[in-house]
C-alpha positions as CSV (number, residue, x, y, z in Angstrom):
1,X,-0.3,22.9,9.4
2,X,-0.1,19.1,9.0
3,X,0.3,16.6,6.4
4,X,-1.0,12.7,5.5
5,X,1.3,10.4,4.3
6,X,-0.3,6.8,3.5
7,X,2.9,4.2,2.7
8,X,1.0,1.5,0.1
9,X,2.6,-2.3,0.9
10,X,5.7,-1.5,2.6
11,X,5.9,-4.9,3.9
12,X,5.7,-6.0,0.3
13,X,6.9,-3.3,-1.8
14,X,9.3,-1.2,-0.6
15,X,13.2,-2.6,-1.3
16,X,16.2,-0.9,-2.4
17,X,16.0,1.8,0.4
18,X,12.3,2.9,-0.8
19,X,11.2,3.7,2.6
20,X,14.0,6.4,3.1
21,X,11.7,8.2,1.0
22,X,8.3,8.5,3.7
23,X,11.6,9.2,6.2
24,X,12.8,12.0,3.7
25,X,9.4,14.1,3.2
26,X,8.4,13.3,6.9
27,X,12.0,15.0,8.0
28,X,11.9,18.1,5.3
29,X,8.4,18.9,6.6
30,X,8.6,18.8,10.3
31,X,12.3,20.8,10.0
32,X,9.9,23.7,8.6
33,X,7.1,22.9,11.3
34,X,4.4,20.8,9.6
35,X,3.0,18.2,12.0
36,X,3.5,14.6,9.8
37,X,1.1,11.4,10.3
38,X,2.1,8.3,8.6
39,X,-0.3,5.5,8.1
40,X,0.8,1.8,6.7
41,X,-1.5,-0.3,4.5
42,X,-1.1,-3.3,3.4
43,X,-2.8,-6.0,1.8
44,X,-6.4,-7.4,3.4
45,X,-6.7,-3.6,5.3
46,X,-9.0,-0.7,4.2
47,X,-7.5,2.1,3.0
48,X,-9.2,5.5,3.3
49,X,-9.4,7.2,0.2
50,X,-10.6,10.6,2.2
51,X,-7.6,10.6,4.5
52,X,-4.0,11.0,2.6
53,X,-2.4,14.2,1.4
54,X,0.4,12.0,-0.5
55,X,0.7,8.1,-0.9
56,X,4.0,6.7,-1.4
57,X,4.0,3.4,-2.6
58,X,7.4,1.4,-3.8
59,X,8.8,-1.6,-5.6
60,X,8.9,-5.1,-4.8
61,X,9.3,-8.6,-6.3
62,X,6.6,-10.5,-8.7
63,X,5.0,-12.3,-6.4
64,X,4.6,-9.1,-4.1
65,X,3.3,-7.8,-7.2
66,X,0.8,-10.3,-7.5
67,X,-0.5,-10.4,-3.9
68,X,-0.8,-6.4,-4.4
69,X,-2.1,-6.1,-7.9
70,X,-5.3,-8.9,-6.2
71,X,-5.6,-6.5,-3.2
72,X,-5.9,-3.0,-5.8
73,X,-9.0,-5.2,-7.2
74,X,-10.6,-5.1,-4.4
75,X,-12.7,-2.1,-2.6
76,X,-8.8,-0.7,-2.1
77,X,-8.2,0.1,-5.4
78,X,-11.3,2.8,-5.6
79,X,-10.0,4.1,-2.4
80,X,-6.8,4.4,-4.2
81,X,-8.4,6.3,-7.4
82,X,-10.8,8.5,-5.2
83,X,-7.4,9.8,-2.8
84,X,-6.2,10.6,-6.6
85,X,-9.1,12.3,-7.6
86,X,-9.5,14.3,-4.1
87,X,-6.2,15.8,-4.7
88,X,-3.6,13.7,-3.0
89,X,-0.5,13.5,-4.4
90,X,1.5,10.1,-5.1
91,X,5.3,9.0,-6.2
92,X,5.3,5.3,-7.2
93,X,8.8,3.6,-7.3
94,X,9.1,0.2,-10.2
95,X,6.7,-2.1,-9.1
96,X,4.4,0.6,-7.6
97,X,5.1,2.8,-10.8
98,X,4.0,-0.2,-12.9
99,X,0.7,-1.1,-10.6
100,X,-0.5,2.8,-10.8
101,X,-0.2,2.2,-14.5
102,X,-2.6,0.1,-16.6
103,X,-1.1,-3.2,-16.7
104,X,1.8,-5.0,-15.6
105,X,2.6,-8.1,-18.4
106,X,5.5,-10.6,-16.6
107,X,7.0,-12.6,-19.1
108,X,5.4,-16.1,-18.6
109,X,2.3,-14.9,-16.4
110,X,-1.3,-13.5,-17.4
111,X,-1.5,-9.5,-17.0
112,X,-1.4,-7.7,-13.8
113,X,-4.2,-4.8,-14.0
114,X,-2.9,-1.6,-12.7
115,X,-5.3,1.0,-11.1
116,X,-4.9,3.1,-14.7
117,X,-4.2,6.4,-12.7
118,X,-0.7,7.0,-15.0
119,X,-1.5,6.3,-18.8
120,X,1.8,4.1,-19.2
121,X,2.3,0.1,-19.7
122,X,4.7,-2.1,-19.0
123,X,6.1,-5.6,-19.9
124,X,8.8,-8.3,-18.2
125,X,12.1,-7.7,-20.1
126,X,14.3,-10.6,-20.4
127,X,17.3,-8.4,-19.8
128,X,17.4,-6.5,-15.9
129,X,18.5,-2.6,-16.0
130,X,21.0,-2.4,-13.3
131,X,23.1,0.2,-12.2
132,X,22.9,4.3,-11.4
133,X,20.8,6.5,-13.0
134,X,21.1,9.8,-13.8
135,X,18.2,11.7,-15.5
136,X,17.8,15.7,-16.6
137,X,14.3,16.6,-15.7
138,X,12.9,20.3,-16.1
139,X,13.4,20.8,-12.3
140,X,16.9,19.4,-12.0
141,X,19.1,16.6,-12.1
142,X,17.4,13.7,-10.8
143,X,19.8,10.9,-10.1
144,X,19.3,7.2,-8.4
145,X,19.4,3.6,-8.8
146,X,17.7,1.3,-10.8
147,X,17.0,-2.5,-10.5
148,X,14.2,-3.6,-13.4
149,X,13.1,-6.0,-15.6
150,X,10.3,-4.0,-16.5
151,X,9.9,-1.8,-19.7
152,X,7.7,0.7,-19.2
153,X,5.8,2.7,-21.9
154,X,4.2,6.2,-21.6
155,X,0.6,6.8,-23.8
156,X,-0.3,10.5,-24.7
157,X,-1.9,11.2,-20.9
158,X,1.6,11.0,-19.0
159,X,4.8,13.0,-20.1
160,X,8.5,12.0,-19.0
161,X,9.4,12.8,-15.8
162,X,13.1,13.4,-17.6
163,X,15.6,12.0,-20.0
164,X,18.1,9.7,-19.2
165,X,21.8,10.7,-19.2
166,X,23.2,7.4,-17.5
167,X,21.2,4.3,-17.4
168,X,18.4,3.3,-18.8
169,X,15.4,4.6,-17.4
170,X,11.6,3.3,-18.8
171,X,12.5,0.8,-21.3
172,X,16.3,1.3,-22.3
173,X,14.9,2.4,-25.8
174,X,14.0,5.8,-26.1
175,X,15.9,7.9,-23.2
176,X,13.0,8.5,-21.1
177,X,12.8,8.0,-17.5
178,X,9.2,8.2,-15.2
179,X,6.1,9.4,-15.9
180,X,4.3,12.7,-14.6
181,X,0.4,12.8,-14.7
182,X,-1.4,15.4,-12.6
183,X,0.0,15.2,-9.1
184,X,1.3,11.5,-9.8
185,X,5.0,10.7,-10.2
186,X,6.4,7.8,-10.9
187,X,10.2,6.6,-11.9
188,X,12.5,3.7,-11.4
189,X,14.8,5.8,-9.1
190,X,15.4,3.4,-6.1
191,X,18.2,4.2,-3.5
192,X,16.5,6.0,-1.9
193,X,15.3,8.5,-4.6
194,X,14.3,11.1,-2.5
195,X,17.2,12.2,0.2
196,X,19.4,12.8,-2.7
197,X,16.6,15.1,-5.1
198,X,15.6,17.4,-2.4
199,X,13.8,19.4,-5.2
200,X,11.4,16.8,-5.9
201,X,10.8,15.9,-2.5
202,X,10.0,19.7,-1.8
203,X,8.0,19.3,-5.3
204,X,5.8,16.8,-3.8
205,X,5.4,18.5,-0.3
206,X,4.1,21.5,-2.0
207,X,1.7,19.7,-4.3
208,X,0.3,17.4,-1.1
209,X,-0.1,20.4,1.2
210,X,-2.0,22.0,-1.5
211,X,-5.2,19.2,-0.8
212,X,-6.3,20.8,2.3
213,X,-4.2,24.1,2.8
214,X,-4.1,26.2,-0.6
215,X,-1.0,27.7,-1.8
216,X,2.0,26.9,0.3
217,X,5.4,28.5,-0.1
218,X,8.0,26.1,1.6
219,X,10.4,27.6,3.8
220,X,13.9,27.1,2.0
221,X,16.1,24.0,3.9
222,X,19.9,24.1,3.7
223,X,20.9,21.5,1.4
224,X,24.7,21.5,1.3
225,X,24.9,17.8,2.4
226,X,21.8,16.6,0.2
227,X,23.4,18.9,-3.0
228,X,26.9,17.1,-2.4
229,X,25.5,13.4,-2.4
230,X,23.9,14.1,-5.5
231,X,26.9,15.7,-7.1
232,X,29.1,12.6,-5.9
233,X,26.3,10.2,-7.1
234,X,26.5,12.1,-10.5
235,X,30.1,11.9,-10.4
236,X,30.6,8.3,-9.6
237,X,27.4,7.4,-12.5
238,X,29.6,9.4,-15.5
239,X,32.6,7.4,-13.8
240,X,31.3,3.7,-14.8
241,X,31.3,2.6,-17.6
Protein backbone atom coordinates (compact mmCIF):
# COMPACT_ATOMS: atom_id res chain seq x y z
CA UNK A 1 0.00 0.00 0.00
CA UNK A 2 1.24 3.57 -0.68
CA UNK A 3 0.19 7.04 -0.31
CA UNK A 4 0.57 10.73 -2.30
CA UNK A 5 1.18 13.58 -0.41
CA UNK A 6 1.42 16.95 -2.60
CA UNK A 7 2.83 19.99 -0.12
CA UNK A 8 1.10 23.26 -1.94
CA UNK A 9 3.79 26.48 -1.54
CA UNK A 10 5.97 25.31 1.19
CA UNK A 11 8.45 27.83 0.15
CA UNK A 12 5.79 30.32 0.56
CA UNK A 13 3.22 29.09 2.87
CA UNK A 14 4.26 27.01 5.37
CA UNK A 15 5.44 29.00 8.82
CA UNK A 16 4.84 28.40 12.38
CA UNK A 17 6.08 24.65 12.13
CA UNK A 18 3.43 23.80 9.28
CA UNK A 19 5.69 21.40 7.60
CA UNK A 20 5.93 19.08 10.81
CA UNK A 21 2.62 18.25 9.63
CA UNK A 22 3.69 16.32 5.85
CA UNK A 23 6.62 14.93 8.46
CA UNK A 24 3.79 13.75 10.94
CA UNK A 25 1.42 11.77 8.38
CA UNK A 26 4.51 10.65 6.41
CA UNK A 27 6.04 9.11 9.89
CA UNK A 28 2.40 7.55 11.18
CA UNK A 29 2.09 5.87 7.77
CA UNK A 30 5.28 4.27 7.07
CA UNK A 31 5.45 3.05 11.16
CA UNK A 32 2.33 0.83 9.91
CA UNK A 33 4.06 0.07 6.45
CA UNK A 34 2.55 2.33 3.82
CA UNK A 35 5.21 3.32 1.27
CA UNK A 36 4.92 7.60 1.39
CA UNK A 37 5.84 9.93 -1.83
CA UNK A 38 6.05 13.57 -1.19
CA UNK A 39 5.92 15.96 -4.03
CA UNK A 40 6.56 19.98 -3.58
CA UNK A 41 4.79 22.53 -5.75
CA UNK A 42 5.10 25.75 -5.89
CA UNK A 43 4.24 28.67 -7.75
CA UNK A 44 5.10 28.74 -11.90
CA UNK A 45 5.10 24.49 -11.64
CA UNK A 46 2.24 22.20 -12.80
CA UNK A 47 0.60 20.44 -10.50
CA UNK A 48 -1.05 17.09 -11.26
CA UNK A 49 -4.49 16.99 -10.27
CA UNK A 50 -4.55 12.99 -11.05
CA UNK A 51 -1.60 12.23 -8.73
CA UNK A 52 -2.24 13.22 -4.88
CA UNK A 53 -4.01 11.10 -2.24
CA UNK A 54 -3.79 14.25 0.31
CA UNK A 55 -2.58 17.88 -0.29
CA UNK A 56 -1.30 19.80 2.59
CA UNK A 57 -1.05 23.27 2.00
CA UNK A 58 -0.15 25.91 4.97
CA UNK A 59 0.01 29.56 6.04
CA UNK A 60 2.09 32.29 5.07
CA UNK A 61 2.38 36.10 4.85
CA UNK A 62 0.15 38.59 2.48
CA UNK A 63 2.39 38.91 -0.08
CA UNK A 64 2.90 34.93 -0.19
CA UNK A 65 -0.74 35.11 -0.30
CA UNK A 66 -0.78 37.18 -3.24
CA UNK A 67 1.93 35.46 -5.36
CA UNK A 68 -0.25 32.10 -4.48
CA UNK A 69 -3.73 33.32 -4.84
CA UNK A 70 -2.24 34.62 -8.93
CA UNK A 71 -0.68 31.06 -9.27
CA UNK A 72 -4.43 29.11 -8.13
CA UNK A 73 -5.73 31.42 -11.22
CA UNK A 74 -3.92 29.82 -13.32
CA UNK A 75 -4.20 26.11 -15.06
CA UNK A 76 -3.09 25.06 -11.15
CA UNK A 77 -6.06 25.98 -9.56
CA UNK A 78 -8.28 23.30 -11.77
CA UNK A 79 -5.68 20.83 -11.04
CA UNK A 80 -6.30 21.76 -7.43
CA UNK A 81 -10.30 21.39 -7.72
CA UNK A 82 -10.11 18.19 -9.94
CA UNK A 83 -7.49 16.35 -7.01
CA UNK A 84 -10.66 17.52 -4.75
CA UNK A 85 -13.14 16.14 -6.88
CA UNK A 86 -11.12 12.70 -7.57
CA UNK A 87 -11.13 12.05 -4.01
CA UNK A 88 -7.90 13.45 -2.43
CA UNK A 89 -8.09 14.59 0.71
CA UNK A 90 -6.61 18.17 1.94
CA UNK A 91 -5.89 20.11 5.50
CA UNK A 92 -5.27 23.76 4.85
CA UNK A 93 -3.55 25.80 7.72
CA UNK A 94 -4.65 30.10 7.88
CA UNK A 95 -3.49 31.33 4.78
CA UNK A 96 -4.01 28.03 2.91
CA UNK A 97 -7.44 27.58 4.86
CA UNK A 98 -8.36 31.10 3.56
CA UNK A 99 -7.19 30.49 -0.31
CA UNK A 100 -9.31 26.98 -0.39
CA UNK A 101 -12.16 29.20 0.60
CA UNK A 102 -13.80 31.73 -1.70
CA UNK A 103 -12.17 34.86 -1.06
CA UNK A 104 -9.55 36.29 0.94
CA UNK A 105 -10.38 40.39 1.63
CA UNK A 106 -6.93 42.16 3.26
CA UNK A 107 -7.76 45.18 4.80
CA UNK A 108 -6.50 47.90 2.29
CA UNK A 109 -6.08 45.51 -0.85
CA UNK A 110 -8.65 44.26 -3.64
CA UNK A 111 -9.95 40.53 -2.97
CA UNK A 112 -7.93 37.47 -3.16
CA UNK A 113 -10.20 34.69 -4.96
CA UNK A 114 -9.92 31.44 -3.24
CA UNK A 115 -10.33 28.09 -5.30
CA UNK A 116 -14.14 28.00 -3.53
CA UNK A 117 -13.56 24.21 -2.51
CA UNK A 118 -14.64 25.16 1.46
CA UNK A 119 -17.84 27.38 1.46
CA UNK A 120 -16.19 29.96 4.12
CA UNK A 121 -14.86 33.77 3.63
CA UNK A 122 -12.63 35.60 5.23
CA UNK A 123 -11.58 39.28 5.86
CA UNK A 124 -8.16 41.19 7.34
CA UNK A 125 -8.95 42.02 11.06
CA UNK A 126 -7.31 44.91 12.48
CA UNK A 127 -6.69 43.05 15.69
CA UNK A 128 -4.12 39.61 15.30
CA UNK A 129 -5.41 36.36 17.38
CA UNK A 130 -2.39 35.18 19.10
CA UNK A 131 -1.76 32.72 21.44
CA UNK A 132 -2.81 28.66 22.13
CA UNK A 133 -5.79 27.21 21.02
CA UNK A 134 -7.67 24.74 22.32
CA UNK A 135 -10.77 23.48 20.51
CA UNK A 136 -13.51 20.44 21.42
CA UNK A 137 -14.22 18.77 18.13
CA UNK A 138 -16.51 15.60 17.76
CA UNK A 139 -13.27 13.41 17.54
CA UNK A 140 -11.36 14.89 20.35
CA UNK A 141 -9.61 17.72 21.71
CA UNK A 142 -7.79 19.47 19.10
CA UNK A 143 -5.32 21.83 20.51
CA UNK A 144 -2.55 24.31 18.69
CA UNK A 145 -1.36 27.71 18.02
CA UNK A 146 -2.77 30.47 16.36
CA UNK A 147 -1.19 33.55 14.60
CA UNK A 148 -4.15 35.49 12.40
CA UNK A 149 -5.41 38.53 11.31
CA UNK A 150 -7.90 36.85 9.37
CA UNK A 151 -11.68 36.38 10.39
CA UNK A 152 -12.95 33.57 8.75
CA UNK A 153 -16.67 32.83 8.12
CA UNK A 154 -18.42 29.44 7.45
CA UNK A 155 -21.64 29.46 4.72
CA UNK A 156 -24.15 26.57 5.01
CA UNK A 157 -21.76 23.98 2.79
CA UNK A 158 -18.93 23.72 5.56
CA UNK A 159 -19.63 22.85 9.34
CA UNK A 160 -17.02 23.67 12.30
CA UNK A 161 -14.30 21.62 12.55
CA UNK A 162 -14.92 22.37 16.66
CA UNK A 163 -15.60 24.91 19.25
CA UNK A 164 -13.17 26.91 20.80
CA UNK A 165 -12.40 26.45 24.53
CA UNK A 166 -9.20 28.73 24.60
CA UNK A 167 -8.50 31.27 21.92
CA UNK A 168 -10.21 32.43 19.37
CA UNK A 169 -10.47 30.22 16.56
CA UNK A 170 -12.37 31.58 13.03
CA UNK A 171 -13.19 35.08 13.83
CA UNK A 172 -13.03 35.51 17.73
CA UNK A 173 -16.97 35.97 17.57
CA UNK A 174 -18.87 32.99 17.59
CA UNK A 175 -16.64 30.09 19.19
CA UNK A 176 -16.02 28.30 16.17
CA UNK A 177 -12.75 27.01 14.96
CA UNK A 178 -12.07 25.38 11.15
CA UNK A 179 -14.19 24.24 8.71
CA UNK A 180 -14.95 20.59 7.47
CA UNK A 181 -16.30 20.07 3.87
CA UNK A 182 -16.19 16.64 2.32
CA UNK A 183 -12.62 15.37 2.78
CA UNK A 184 -11.31 19.04 3.18
CA UNK A 185 -10.14 20.34 6.55
CA UNK A 186 -9.14 23.47 7.32
CA UNK A 187 -8.31 25.37 10.83
CA UNK A 188 -5.95 27.98 12.21
CA UNK A 189 -4.02 25.32 14.29
CA UNK A 190 -0.36 26.18 13.55
CA UNK A 191 2.46 24.59 15.75
CA UNK A 192 2.58 22.06 14.28
CA UNK A 193 -1.08 20.95 14.35
CA UNK A 194 -0.69 17.64 13.58
CA UNK A 195 2.12 15.76 15.98
CA UNK A 196 0.07 16.76 18.89
CA UNK A 197 -3.76 15.57 17.39
CA UNK A 198 -2.69 12.16 16.28
CA UNK A 199 -6.48 11.46 15.85
CA UNK A 200 -6.81 13.77 13.08
CA UNK A 201 -3.79 12.93 11.49
CA UNK A 202 -4.92 9.23 11.53
CA UNK A 203 -8.44 10.88 10.42
CA UNK A 204 -6.90 12.18 7.31
CA UNK A 205 -4.65 8.97 6.51
CA UNK A 206 -7.78 7.01 6.53
CA UNK A 207 -9.83 9.34 4.37
CA UNK A 208 -6.62 9.75 1.69
CA UNK A 209 -5.94 6.01 1.49
CA UNK A 210 -9.50 5.68 0.79
CA UNK A 211 -8.80 7.35 -3.06
CA UNK A 212 -7.16 4.43 -4.47
CA UNK A 213 -7.33 1.56 -1.80
CA UNK A 214 -11.12 1.27 -0.41
CA UNK A 215 -11.69 0.88 3.18
CA UNK A 216 -8.65 0.92 5.35
CA UNK A 217 -8.53 0.11 9.02
CA UNK A 218 -5.21 1.77 10.40
CA UNK A 219 -3.18 -0.35 12.48
CA UNK A 220 -3.41 1.38 16.07
CA UNK A 221 0.15 3.50 16.94
CA UNK A 222 1.25 3.95 20.55
CA UNK A 223 0.60 7.46 21.40
CA UNK A 224 1.80 7.93 25.02
CA UNK A 225 4.30 10.67 24.06
CA UNK A 226 1.84 12.36 21.38
CA UNK A 227 -1.34 12.04 24.15
CA UNK A 228 1.06 13.71 26.94
CA UNK A 229 2.13 16.86 24.61
CA UNK A 230 -1.35 17.45 24.06
CA UNK A 231 -2.41 17.14 27.66
CA UNK A 232 0.62 19.60 28.68
CA UNK A 233 -0.36 21.89 25.70
CA UNK A 234 -4.00 21.79 27.17
CA UNK A 235 -2.64 22.36 30.48
CA UNK A 236 -0.38 25.25 29.86
CA UNK A 237 -3.52 27.00 27.31
CA UNK A 238 -6.14 26.87 30.64
CA UNK A 239 -2.98 28.22 32.57
CA UNK A 240 -2.78 31.72 30.67
CA UNK A 241 -4.75 33.97 31.00
Amino acid sequence: MDLRIAHLYPDLMSIYGDRGNVLALTQRARWRGIDVEVRAYTAGMTFDGEWPDLLFFGGGQDQGQDIVGADLRSANGEAVRRAIANGAAALTICGGYQLFGVEYLPENAFAIPGLGLLDVRTRAGKRRFVGNLVVETPDGILVGFENHSGRTYLGSKAVPLGAVLVGHGNNGEDRTEGAVQGRIIGTYSHGSCLPKNPWLADKLLAWALQRRHGSVSLRPLDDREERAASDQAVSVAHARP
